[in-house]
C-alpha positions as CSV (number, residue, x, y, z in Angstrom):
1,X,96.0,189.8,145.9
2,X,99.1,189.2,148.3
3,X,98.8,185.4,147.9
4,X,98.8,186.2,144.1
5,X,101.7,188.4,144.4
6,X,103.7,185.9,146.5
7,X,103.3,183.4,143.4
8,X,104.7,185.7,140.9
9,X,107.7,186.7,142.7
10,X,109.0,183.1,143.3
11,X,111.4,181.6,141.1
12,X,109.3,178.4,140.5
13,X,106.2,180.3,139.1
14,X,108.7,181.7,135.6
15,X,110.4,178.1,135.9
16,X,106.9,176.6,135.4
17,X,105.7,179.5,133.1
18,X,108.2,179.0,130.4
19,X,107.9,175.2,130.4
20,X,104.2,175.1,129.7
21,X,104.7,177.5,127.0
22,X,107.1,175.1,125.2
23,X,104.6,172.8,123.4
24,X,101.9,175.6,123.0
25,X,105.0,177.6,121.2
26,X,105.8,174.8,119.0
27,X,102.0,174.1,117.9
28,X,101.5,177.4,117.9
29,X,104.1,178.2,115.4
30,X,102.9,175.2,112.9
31,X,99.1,176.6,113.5
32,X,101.0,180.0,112.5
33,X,102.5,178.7,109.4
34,X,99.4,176.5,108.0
35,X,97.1,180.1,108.1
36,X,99.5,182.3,106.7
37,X,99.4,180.3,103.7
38,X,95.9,180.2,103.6
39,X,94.8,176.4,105.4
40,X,93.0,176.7,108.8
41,X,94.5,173.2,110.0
42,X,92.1,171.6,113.1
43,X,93.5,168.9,112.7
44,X,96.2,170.2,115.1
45,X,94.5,168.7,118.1
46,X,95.0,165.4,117.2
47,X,98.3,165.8,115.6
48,X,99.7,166.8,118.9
49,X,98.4,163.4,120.5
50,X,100.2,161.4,117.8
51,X,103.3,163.2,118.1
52,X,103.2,162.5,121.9
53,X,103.0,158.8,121.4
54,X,104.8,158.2,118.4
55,X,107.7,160.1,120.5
56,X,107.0,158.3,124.2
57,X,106.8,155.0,122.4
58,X,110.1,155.6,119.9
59,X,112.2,155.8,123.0
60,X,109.9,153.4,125.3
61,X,111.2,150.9,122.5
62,X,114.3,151.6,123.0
63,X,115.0,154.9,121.0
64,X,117.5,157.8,121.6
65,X,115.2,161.0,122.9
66,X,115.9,163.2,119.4
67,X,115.1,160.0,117.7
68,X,111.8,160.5,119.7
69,X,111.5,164.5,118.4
70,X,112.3,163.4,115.3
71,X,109.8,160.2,114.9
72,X,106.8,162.7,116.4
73,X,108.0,165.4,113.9
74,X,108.1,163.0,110.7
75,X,104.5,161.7,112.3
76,X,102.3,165.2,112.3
77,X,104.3,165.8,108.9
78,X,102.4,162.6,107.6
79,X,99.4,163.7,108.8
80,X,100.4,167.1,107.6
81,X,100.5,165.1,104.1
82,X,97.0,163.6,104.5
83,X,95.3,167.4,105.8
84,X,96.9,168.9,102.6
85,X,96.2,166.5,99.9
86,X,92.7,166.9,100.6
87,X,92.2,170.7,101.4
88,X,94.8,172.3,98.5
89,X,94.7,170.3,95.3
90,X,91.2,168.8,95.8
91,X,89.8,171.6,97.9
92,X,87.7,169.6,100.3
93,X,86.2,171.7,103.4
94,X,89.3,172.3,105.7
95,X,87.0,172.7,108.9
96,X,85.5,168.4,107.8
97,X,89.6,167.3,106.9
98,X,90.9,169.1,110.2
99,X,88.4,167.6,112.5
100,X,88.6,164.0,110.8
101,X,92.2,164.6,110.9
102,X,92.1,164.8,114.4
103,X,90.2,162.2,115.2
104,X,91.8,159.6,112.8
105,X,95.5,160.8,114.7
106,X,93.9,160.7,118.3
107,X,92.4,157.0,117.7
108,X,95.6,155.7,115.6
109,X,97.8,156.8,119.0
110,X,94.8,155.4,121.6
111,X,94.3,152.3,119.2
112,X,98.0,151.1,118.9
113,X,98.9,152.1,122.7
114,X,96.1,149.4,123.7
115,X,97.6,146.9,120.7
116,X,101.4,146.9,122.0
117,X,100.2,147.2,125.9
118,X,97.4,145.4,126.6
119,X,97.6,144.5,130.1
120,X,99.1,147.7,130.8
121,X,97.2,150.1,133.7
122,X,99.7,152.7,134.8
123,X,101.4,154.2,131.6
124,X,105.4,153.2,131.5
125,X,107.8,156.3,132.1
126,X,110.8,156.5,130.3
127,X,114.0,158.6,131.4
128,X,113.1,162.3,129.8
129,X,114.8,165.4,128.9
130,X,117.0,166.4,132.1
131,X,117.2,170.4,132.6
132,X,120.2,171.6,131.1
133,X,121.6,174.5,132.7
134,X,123.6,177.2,130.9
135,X,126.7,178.0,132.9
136,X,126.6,181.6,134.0
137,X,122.9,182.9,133.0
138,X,121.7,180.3,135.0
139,X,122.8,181.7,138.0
140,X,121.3,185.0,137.2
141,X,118.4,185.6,140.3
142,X,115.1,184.8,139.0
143,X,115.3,184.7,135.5
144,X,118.4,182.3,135.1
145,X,116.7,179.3,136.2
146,X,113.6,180.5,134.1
147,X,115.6,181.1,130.9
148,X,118.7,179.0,131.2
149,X,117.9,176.1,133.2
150,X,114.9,174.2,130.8
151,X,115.2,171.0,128.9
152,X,116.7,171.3,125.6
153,X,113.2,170.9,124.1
154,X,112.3,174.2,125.7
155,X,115.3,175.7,124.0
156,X,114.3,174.0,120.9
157,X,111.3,175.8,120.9
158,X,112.1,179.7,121.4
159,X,114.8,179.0,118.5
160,X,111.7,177.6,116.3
161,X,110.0,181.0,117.3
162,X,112.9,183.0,115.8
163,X,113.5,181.2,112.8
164,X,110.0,181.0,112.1
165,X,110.1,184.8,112.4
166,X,113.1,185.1,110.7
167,X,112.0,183.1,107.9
168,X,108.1,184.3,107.5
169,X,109.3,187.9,107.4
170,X,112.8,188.3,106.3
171,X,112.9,185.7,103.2
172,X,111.7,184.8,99.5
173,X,110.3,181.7,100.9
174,X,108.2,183.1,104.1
175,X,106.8,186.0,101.6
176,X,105.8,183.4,99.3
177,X,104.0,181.9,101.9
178,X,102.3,185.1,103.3
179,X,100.9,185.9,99.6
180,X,99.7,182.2,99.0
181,X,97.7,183.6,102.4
182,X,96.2,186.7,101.0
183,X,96.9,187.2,97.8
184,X,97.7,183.6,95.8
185,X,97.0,184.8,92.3
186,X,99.9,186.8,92.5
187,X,102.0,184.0,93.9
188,X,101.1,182.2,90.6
189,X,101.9,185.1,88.4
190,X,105.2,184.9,89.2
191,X,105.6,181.5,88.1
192,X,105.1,179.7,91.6
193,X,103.1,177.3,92.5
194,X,100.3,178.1,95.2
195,X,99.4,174.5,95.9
196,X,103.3,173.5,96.0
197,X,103.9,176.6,98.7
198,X,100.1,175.3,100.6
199,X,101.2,171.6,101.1
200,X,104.9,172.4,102.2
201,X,103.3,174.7,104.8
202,X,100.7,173.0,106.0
203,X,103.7,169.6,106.3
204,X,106.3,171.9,107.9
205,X,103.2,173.1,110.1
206,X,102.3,169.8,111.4
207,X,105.7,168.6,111.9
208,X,106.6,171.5,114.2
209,X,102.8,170.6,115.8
210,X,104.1,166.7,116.4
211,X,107.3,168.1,118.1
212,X,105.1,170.3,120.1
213,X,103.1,166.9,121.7
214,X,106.5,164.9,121.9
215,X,107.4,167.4,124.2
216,X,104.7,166.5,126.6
217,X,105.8,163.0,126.6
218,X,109.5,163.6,126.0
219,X,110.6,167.0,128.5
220,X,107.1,167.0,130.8
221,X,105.3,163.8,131.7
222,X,107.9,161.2,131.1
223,X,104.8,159.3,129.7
224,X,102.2,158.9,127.3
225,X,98.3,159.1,128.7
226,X,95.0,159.5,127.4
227,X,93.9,163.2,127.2
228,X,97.0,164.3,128.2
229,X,96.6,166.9,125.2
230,X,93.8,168.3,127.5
231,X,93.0,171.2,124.4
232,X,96.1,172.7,124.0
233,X,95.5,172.3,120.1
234,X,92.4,174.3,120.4
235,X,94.3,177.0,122.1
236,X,96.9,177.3,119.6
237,X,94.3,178.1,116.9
238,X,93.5,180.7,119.4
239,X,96.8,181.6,120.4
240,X,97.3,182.5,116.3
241,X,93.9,184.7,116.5
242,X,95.5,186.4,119.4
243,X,99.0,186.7,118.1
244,X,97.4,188.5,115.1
245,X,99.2,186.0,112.9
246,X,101.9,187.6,114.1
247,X,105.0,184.8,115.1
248,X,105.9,187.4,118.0
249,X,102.4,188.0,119.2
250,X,101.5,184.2,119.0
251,X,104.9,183.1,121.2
252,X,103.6,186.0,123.8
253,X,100.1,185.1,124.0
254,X,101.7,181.3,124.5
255,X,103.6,182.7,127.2
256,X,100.9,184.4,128.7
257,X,98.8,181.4,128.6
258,X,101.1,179.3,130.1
259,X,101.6,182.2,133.2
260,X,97.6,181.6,133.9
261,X,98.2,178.2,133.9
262,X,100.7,178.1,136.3
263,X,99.2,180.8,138.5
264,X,96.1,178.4,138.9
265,X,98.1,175.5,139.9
266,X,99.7,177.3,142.9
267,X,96.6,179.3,143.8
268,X,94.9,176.1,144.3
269,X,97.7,175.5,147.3
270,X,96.9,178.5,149.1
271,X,94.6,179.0,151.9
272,X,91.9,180.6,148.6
273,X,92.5,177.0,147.6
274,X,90.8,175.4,150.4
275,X,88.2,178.3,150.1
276,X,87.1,177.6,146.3
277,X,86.2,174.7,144.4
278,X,89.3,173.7,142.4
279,X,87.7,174.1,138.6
280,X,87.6,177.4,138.9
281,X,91.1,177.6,139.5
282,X,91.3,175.1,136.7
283,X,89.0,177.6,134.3
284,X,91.0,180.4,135.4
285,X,93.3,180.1,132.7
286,X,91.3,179.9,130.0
287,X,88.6,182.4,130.9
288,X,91.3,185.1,131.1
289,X,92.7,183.6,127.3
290,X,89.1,184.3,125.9
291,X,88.8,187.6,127.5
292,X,92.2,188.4,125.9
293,X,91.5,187.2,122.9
294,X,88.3,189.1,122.1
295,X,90.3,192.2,123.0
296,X,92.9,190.9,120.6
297,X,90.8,189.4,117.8
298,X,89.3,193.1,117.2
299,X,92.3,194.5,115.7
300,X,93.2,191.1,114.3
301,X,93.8,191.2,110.0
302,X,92.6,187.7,108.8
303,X,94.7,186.2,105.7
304,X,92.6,187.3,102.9
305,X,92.5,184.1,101.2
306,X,92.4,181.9,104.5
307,X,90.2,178.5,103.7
308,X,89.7,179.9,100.1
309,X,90.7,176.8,97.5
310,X,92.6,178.4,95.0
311,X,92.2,177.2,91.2
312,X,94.1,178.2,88.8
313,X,92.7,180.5,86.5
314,X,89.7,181.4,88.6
315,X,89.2,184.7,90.1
C-alpha cells in the first residue's frame, strides 16, 4: 500500500492520468452521442485505428498537425457515413455493420501503411504536439502541471466533454437526439426526421472517435503502429455503460480508467514489480474497469430504443 501511495502523490502519476484519458474522452464522447440516438456503433474500434493513421500519415506527408486532427476527424466521419447508411435507413444489424466497420477501417489503415512504406521496419516519427503550458495554473503544485501543462489535444478534449454536455442536455438539437434514443416516434411527430437526427449522430460520433485515435499518433506516440489501439474502443463502449450515458459520468469513468492505467505502469517499477509477473500489472486496469462497471451497469437506464430500426409508421 505505501508503494501505491508513493505513486499517487507524485506529480507525474496526474500528468500521465490526464493524458491517457484524452483519446478514451474523445471516443468516449462519439460512442456517447451514437447511443443516445439510438445506434450502438462497434465500429469504434477500428475507426480509432484509421484516425490514427490517416492523422500520423497527413503530417508524415508533410501536413500541419490540425491538418492531421482534421484529416482523422473527416476520416471516422466517412466511416461514420458508411455505419449509418446501413444501420438507420436500411436497418441492417448494427452489432454485423459495427464489427465489419471495424475491420474494413483497421485493414484500409494496415493495408495502405504497408502500400506507401514497404521497406519500412521501425515506424517514422514525426514532430508531435509539444505540452503547452498555461502561464500561472501551471505552476499551481500538483495539479498545474496535470491540468495546465498537456498538449493542446488534451485541451481539445475536456472542451469536447463540455460542449457535448452542453449541447446533449441544454439544446433543441441534443434533446432531439436523446428522444431519437428513447422515444423516436415522438421525434417524428413533431415534424423531424429520426433517420436525419441518427446519421448526423452517428457522423459527428465517429468524427470525434477519429480525433480520439489521431491523438495517439499526433500528442502520444509520435507514430503510427500496429495495435497501437490496444482496445481502447472496446472500453469506450464500456466507459458509456459505466457513465450511464451520462457525458459527465463517461469523462469520469475515462478518467478513472486512465488512473489504473497509469498506476500499473509505475507499479511495475517498484520492488512488487520485480515480485509479480508483469501482465497482471498490465490486467490491473481493466479488471478494476469491469468490477466498476458491473457496479455501475446496475443502476444504468438503457436508451429505450437503442439498436431498434425505426420505420415510419410502425409501432
Amino acid at each position: 500500500m505505501s508503494a501505491i501511495w508513493d505513486i499517487l502523490i507524485t506529480t507525474s502519476f496526474w500528468v500521465a492520468m490526464i493524458r491517457i484519458a484524452s483519446p478514451l474522452i474523445f471516443a468516449t464522447l462519439g460512442e456517447l452521442i451514437c447511443e443516445r440516438a439510438g445506434v450502438l456503433n462497434l465500429g469504434i474500434e477500428g475507426i480509432m485505428v484509421a484516425g490514427a493513421f490517416t492523422g500520423w500519415f497527413t503530417v508524415y506527408l508533410g501536413g500541419d498537425l490540425w491538418l492531421g486532427v482534421l484529416v482523422a476527424m473527416l476520416t471516422g466521419m466517412a466511416f461514420g457515413v458508411i455505419h449509418a447508411t446501413l444501420t438507420v435507413p436500411f436497418g441492417l444489424s448494427q452489432h454485423v455493420v459495427g464489427l465489419g466497420v471495424t475491420m474494413l477501417a483497421s485493414a484500409s489503415a494496415y493495408f495502405t501503411y504497408r502500400l506507401a512504406l514497404p521497406q519500412v521496419t521501425d515506424p517514422p516519427r514525426i514532430v508531435p504536439f509539444q505540452p503547452w503550458p498555461v502561464p500561472g495554473l501551471s505552476e499551481i503544485p500538483l495539479i498545474g502541471p496535470a491540468l495546465f501543462q498537456q498538449t493542446p489535444l488534451t485541451y481539445l478534449a475536456y472542451g469536447a466533454a463540455i460542449l457535448v454536455a452542453l449541447v446533449l442536455y441544454r439544446t433543441p438539437m441534443g434533446l432531439a437526439v436523446r428522444a431519437a434514443g428513447e422515444n423516436p416516434q415522438a421525434v417524428a411527430a413533431q415534424g423531424l426526421s429520426v433517420t436525419a437526427v441518427r446519421m448526423g449522430a452517428v457522423i459527428v460520433g465517429s468524427g470525434l472517435m477519429g480525433i480520439g485515435g489521431a491523438f495517439l499518433t499526433l500528442s502520444a506516440f509520435s507514430s503510427f503502429f500496429f495495435e497501437m489501439v490496444n482496445g481502447r474502443g472496446w472500453i469506450c463502449i464500456a466507459l458509456v455503460v459505466f457513465g450511464a450515458w451520462n457525458a459527465g459520468k463517461a469523462v469520469l469513468g475515462a478518467i478513472l480508467f486512465a488512473a489504473f492505467d497509469a498506476l500499473q505502469i509505475r507499479l511495475q517499477q517498484t520492488p512488487l514489480g520485480a515480485q509479480v509477473p508483469y501482465q497482471v500489472f498490465l490486467m490491473l486496469p481493466y479488471v478494476l474497469s469491469i468490477a466498476a462497471l458491473v457496479a455501475m451497469s446496475r443502476r444504468a437506464s438503457v436508451p429505450a430504443a437503442l439498436m431498434t430500426p425505426f420505420n415510419r409508421g410502425e409501432r
